[in-house]
C-alpha positions as CSV (number, residue, x, y, z in Angstrom):
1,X,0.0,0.0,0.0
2,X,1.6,3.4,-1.4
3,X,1.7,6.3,1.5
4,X,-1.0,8.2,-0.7
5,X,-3.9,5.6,-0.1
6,X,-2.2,4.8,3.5
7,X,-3.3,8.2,4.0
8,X,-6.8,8.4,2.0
9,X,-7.6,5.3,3.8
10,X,-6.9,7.4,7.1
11,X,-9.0,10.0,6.1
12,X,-11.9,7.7,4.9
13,X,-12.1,5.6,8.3
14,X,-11.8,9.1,10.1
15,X,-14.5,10.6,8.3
16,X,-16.9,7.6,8.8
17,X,-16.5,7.4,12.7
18,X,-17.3,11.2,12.6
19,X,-20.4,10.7,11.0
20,X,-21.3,7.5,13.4
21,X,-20.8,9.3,15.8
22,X,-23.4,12.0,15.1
23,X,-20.7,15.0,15.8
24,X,-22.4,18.4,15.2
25,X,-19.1,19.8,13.4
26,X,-16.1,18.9,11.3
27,X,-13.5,18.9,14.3
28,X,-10.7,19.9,12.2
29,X,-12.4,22.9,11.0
30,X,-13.5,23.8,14.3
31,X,-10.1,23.2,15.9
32,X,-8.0,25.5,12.4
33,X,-10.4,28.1,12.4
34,X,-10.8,29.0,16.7
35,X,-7.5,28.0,16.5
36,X,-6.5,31.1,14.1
37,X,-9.4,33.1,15.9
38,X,-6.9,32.7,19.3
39,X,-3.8,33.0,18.1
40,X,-5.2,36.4,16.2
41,X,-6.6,37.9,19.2
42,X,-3.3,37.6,21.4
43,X,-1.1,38.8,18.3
44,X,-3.6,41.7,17.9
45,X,-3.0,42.4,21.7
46,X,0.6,42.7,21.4
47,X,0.5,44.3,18.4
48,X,-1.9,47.0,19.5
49,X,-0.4,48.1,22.8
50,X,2.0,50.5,21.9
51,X,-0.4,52.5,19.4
52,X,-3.6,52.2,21.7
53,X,-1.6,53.4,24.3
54,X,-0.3,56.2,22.4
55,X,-3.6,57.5,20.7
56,X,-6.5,56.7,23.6
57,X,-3.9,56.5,26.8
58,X,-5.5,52.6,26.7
59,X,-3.1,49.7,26.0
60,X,-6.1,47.5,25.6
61,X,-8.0,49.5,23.3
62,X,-7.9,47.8,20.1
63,X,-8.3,44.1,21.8
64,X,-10.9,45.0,23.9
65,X,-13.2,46.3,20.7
66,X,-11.8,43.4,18.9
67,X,-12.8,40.8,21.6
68,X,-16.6,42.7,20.9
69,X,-16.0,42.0,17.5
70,X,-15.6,38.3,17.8
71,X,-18.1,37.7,20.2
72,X,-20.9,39.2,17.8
73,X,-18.6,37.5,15.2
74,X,-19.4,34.0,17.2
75,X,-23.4,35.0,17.2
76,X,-23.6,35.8,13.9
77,X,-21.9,32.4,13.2
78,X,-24.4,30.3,15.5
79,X,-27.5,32.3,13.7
80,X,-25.5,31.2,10.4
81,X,-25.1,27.3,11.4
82,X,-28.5,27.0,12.6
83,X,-30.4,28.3,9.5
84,X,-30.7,25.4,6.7
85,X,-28.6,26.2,3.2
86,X,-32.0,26.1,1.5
87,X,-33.0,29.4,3.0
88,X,-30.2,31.2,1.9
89,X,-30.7,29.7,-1.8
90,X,-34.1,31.7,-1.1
91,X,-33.6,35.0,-0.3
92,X,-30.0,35.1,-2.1
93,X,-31.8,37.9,-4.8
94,X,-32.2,39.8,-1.7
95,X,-29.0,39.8,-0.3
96,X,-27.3,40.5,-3.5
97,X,-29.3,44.0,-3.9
98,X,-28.9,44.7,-0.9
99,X,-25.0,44.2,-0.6
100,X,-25.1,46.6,-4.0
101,X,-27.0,49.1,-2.5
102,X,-24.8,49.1,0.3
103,X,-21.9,49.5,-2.1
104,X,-23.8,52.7,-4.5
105,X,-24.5,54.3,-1.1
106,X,-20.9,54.7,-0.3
107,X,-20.4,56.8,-3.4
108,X,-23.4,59.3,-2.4
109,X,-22.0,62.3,-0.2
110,X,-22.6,62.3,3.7
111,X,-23.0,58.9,3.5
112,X,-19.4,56.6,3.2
113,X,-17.0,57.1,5.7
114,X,-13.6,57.9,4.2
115,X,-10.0,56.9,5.9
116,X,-6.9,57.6,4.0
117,X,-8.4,58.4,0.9
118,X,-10.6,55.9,0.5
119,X,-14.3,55.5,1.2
120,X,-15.2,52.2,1.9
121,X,-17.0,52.3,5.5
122,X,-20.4,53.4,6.3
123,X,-20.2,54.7,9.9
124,X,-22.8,53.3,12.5
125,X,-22.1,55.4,16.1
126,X,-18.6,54.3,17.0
127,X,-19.0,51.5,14.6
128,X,-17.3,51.4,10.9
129,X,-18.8,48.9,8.4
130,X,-16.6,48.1,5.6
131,X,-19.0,47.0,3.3
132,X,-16.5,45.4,0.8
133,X,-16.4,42.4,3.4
134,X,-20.0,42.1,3.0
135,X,-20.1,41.8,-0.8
136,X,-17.6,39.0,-0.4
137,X,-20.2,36.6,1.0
138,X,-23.4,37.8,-0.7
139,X,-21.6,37.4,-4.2
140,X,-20.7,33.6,-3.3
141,X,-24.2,33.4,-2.0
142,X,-25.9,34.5,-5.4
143,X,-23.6,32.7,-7.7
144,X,-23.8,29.5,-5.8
145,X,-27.5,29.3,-6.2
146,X,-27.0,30.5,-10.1
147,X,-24.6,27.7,-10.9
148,X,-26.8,25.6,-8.8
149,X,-29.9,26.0,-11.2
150,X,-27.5,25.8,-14.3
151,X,-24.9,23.3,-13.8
152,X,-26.1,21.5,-16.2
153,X,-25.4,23.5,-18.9
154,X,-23.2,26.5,-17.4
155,X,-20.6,24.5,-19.3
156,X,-21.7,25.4,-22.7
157,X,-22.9,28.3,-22.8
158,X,-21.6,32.0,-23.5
159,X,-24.7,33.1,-22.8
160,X,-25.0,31.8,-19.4
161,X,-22.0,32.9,-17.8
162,X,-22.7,36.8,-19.1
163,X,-24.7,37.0,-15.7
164,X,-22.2,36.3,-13.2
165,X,-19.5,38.3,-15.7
166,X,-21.6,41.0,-16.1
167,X,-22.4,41.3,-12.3
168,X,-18.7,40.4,-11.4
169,X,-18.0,43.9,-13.5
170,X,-20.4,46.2,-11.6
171,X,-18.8,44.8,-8.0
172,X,-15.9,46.0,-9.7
173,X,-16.9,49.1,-11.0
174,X,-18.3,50.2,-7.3
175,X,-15.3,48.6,-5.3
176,X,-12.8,50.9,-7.5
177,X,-14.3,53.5,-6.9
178,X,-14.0,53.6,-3.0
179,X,-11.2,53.0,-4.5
180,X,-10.6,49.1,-3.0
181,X,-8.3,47.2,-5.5
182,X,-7.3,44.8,-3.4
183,X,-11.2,43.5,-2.7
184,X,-11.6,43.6,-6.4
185,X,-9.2,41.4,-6.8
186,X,-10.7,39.2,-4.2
187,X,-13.9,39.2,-5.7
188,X,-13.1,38.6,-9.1
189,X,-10.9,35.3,-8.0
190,X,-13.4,34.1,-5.9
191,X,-16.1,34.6,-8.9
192,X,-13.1,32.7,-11.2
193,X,-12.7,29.9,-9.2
194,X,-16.9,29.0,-8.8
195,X,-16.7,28.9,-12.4
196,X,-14.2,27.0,-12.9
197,X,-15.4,24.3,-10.2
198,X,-18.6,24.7,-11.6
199,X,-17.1,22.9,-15.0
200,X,-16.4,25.5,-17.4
201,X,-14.7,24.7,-20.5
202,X,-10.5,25.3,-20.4
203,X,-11.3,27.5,-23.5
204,X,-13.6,29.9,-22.0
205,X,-12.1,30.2,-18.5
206,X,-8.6,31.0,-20.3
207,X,-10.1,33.3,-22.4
208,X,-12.4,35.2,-19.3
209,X,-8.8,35.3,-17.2
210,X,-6.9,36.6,-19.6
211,X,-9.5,39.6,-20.2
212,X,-9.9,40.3,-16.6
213,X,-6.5,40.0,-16.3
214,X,-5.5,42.6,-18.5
215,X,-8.6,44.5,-17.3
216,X,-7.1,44.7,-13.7
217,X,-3.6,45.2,-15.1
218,X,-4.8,48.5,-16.8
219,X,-6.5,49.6,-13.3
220,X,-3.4,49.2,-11.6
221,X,-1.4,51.1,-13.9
222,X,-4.4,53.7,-14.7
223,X,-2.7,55.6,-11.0
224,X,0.2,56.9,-10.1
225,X,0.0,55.5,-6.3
226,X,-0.6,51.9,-7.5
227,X,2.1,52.1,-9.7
228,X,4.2,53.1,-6.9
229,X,3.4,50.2,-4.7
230,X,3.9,47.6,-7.4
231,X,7.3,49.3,-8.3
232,X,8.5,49.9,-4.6
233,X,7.8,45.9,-3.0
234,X,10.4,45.1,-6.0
235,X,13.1,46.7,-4.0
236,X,11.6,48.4,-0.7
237,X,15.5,49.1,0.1
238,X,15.5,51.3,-2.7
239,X,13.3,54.4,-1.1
240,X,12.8,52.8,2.3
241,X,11.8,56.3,4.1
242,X,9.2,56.9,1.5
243,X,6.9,54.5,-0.9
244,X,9.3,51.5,0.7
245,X,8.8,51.9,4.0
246,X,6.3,49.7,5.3
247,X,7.5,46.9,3.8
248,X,11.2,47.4,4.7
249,X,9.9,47.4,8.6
250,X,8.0,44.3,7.9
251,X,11.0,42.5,6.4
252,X,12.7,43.9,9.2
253,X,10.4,42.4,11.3
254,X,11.0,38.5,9.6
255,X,14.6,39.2,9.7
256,X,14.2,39.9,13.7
257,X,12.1,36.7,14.4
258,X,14.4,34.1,12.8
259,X,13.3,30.3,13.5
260,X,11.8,30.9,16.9
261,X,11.1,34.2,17.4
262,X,11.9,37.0,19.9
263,X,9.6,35.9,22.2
264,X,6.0,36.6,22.5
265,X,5.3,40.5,23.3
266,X,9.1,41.3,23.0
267,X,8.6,42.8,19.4
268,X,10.2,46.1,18.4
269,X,8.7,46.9,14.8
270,X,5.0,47.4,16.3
271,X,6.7,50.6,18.6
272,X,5.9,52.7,16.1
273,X,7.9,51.7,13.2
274,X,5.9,49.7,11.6
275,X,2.4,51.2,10.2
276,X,-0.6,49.3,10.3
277,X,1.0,46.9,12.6
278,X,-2.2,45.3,14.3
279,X,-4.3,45.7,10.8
280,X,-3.1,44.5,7.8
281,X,1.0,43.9,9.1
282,X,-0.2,41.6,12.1
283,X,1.2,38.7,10.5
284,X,5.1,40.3,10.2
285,X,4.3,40.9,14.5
286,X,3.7,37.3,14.4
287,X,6.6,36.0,12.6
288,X,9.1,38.6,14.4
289,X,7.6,36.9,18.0
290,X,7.3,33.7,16.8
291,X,9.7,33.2,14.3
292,X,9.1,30.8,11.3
293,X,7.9,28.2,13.0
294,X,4.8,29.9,14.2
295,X,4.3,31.5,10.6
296,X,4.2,28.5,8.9
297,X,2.0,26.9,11.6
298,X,-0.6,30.0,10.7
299,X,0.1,29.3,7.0
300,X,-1.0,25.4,7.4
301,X,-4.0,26.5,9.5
302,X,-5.5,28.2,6.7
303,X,-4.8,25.8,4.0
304,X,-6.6,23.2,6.4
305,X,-9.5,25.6,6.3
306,X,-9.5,25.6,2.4
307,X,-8.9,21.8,2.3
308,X,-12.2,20.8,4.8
309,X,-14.3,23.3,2.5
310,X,-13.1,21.6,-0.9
311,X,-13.7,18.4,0.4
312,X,-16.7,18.8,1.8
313,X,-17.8,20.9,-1.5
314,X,-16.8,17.8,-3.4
315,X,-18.8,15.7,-1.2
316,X,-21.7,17.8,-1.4
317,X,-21.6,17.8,-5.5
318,X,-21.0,14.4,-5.6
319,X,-24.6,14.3,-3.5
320,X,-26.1,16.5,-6.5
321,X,-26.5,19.0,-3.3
322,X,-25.5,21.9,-5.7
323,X,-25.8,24.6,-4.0
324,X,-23.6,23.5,-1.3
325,X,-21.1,22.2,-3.1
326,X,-20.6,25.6,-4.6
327,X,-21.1,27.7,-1.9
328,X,-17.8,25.6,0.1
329,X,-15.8,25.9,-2.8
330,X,-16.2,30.0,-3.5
331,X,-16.2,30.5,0.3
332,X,-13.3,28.3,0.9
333,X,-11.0,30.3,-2.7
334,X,-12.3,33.7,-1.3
335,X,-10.8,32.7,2.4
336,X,-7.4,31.4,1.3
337,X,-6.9,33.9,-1.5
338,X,-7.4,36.9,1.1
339,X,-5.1,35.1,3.3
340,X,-2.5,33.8,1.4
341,X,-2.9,37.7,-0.1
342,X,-2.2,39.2,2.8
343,X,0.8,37.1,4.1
344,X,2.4,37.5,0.3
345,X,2.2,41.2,1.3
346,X,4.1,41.6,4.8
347,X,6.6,38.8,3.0
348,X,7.2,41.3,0.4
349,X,5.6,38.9,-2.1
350,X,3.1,40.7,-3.3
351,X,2.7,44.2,-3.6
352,X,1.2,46.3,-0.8
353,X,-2.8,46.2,-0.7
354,X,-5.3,46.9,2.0
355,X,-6.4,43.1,3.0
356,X,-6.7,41.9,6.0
357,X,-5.9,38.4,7.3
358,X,-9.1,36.9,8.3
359,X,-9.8,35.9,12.2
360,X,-6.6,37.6,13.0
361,X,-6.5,41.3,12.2
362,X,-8.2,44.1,13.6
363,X,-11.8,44.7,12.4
364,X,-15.2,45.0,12.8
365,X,-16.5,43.9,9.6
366,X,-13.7,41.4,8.8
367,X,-14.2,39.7,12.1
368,X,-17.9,38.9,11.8
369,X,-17.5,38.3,7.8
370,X,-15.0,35.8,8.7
371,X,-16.6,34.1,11.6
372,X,-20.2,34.2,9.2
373,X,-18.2,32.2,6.5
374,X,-16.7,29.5,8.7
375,X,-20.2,28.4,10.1
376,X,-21.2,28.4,6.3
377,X,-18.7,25.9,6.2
378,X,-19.6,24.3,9.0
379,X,-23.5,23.7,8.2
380,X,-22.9,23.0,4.7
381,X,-20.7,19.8,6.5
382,X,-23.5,19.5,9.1
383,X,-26.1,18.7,6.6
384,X,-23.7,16.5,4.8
385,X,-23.5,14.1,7.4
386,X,-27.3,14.5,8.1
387,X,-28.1,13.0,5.2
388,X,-25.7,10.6,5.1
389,X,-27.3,9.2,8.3
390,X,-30.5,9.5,7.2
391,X,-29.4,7.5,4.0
392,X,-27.6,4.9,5.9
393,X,-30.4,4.4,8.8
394,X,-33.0,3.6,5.4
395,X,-30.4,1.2,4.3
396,X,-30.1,-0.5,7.5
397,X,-34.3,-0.2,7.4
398,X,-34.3,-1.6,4.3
């Protein structure tokens, strides 16, 4: 027996005790995701001391708001398990207007809240919602219930895939002009990748990515600033008081932690040299307290998040349970892609954009997004194994 079916055989008798069982949840995408969840709220601590300090004389304000976050991040989740997939295949019309209405009323005046240039937060009281986040999972909603109804024939047909294309280009058009590149990016991968689980031909997909491709290659170049920040993560050393800067202090940060780290709390880049340190740089505070080791820890986290929600979205389409099946697989790309995103960025990877690293950095809307996509996750599994019971106690019956 080679090591790969060693392994598949491992998985297979793991995944049939679960479901005898009668466990509620996948336990290893329980344990990756409130594993990341911790981990994120104790870098975010550390990360946020010195600057909450400075700005509200309150070490603790950042975690404190972010420990809100997550709890209402954990409701939202529980509302999200407990409601059958069926009823968001129902009112996914509704959500999808009303995630684009949220998105036209950030370009009306008085109404978007703009930080650094950008408007992308409607302001409720003390609260910012970044409405961006909320597209994220209303798209895969929509599209998961419109390659649901035309699996069949999605395949074949130009005409067909004009709806999410078309749709996928007016999220665009009203994310740009926040201006949010790095969600449109998001977006359009996540919108890419249902398609191409959904079956369409090599032919067409090439031809889609190639046009979005260029289409986003022309936005990046169309200003000056984004052509700055793809030029300056070439060579941050280059101008590293200026457009180099952050990312100079977050390689500075990975050159700090080495293997192990410099011990948990004991970082210097978050005193003030590194911006954004406790946002969208919260994985550099990580590796410079925790080394590599703990980095690539985080990294395998999240690529067992993506593996449980392709498996269980092949599962689901093996079933025929469409909708599901889809659902996994575009929450599962949109998840991994932001993350992988994000730590590409602070590894000087990628060029600088304004993603967050979901369950782990500080935000409102990010927080609860996240925590709303895992329990998507985890009910899609849940009524997996229901009917696989159900199916197997009418065999027994039988």
């Amino acid at each position: 027996m080679t090591a790969k079916s060693s392994i598949e055989t491992g998985f297979n008798k793991f995944r049939e005790r679960r479901d005898s069982e009668g466990l509620l949840v996948d336990p290893i995408l329980l344990i990756c995701s409130f594993s990341l969840l911790f981990v994120g709220l104790i870098m975010m601590t550390s990360a946020s001391i010195s600057v909450a300090d400075k700005n509200f004389s309150d070490p603790f304000h950042y975690i404190n708001r972010q420990l809100i976050f997550a709890c209402v991040g954990l409701l939202a989740g529980f509302i999200v398990w407990k409601t059958p997939l069926h009823f968001w295949d129902m009112v996914r019309p509704i959500l999808l207007v009303a995630g684009l209405l949220l998105l036209v009323a950030l370009v009306i005046p008085g109404v978007g809240h703009t930080v650094n240039g950008s408007t992308r937060w409607i302001r409720l009281g003390s609260v910012n919602i970044q409405i961006s986040e909320i597209i994220k999972i209303f798209i895969v909603i929509y599209l998961a219930g419109y390659l649901r109804k035309h699996y069949a024939v999605i395949s074949e047909s130009w005409r067909l895939m004009l709806v999410p294309i078309a749709l996928l280009m007016l999220i665009a058009g009203l994310l740009l002009m926040q201006p949010d590149f790095g969600s449109t990016v998001v977006v359009s991968i996540t919108v890419f990748s249902m398609l191409w689980f959904a079956g369409v031909k090599l032919r067409f997909f090439t031809m889609l990515s190639l046009l979005s491709g260029i289409a986003l290659a022309f936005v990046a170049y169309s200003e000056d600033y984004r052509i700055q920040r793809l030029t300056s993560f070439i060579d941050p050393w280059k101008d590293r008081f200026d457009s180099g800067f952050q990312l100079s202090q977050s390689l500075i940060a990975f050159g700090r932690g080495e293997w192990f780290g410099v011990g948990l709390g004991e970082s210097v880049q978050k005193l003030g040299y590194l911006p954004e340190a406790h946002t969208d740089f919260v994985f550099a505070v990580l590796a410079e307290e925790l080394g590599v080791i703990g980095a690539i820890v985080v990294i395998c986290l999240f690529a067992c998040i993506a593996w449980r929600a392709f498996s269980i979205g092949r599962r689901l389409q093996m079933r025929k349970e469409y909708f599901g099946a889809y659902l996994c697989y575009g929450l599962g790309a949109g998840l991994i892609f932001q993350a992988y995103v994000n730590i590409g960025v602070n590894m000087g990877v990628l060029p600088t954009k304004g993603l967050t690293l979901p369950l782990m950095s500080y935000g409102g809307s990010s927080m609860v997004m996240s925590c709303v996509a895992i329990a998507f996750l985890l009910r899609a599994d849940y009524e997996l194994r229901y009917q696989f019971s159900e199916d197997s106690k009418e065999r027994r019956a039988s």
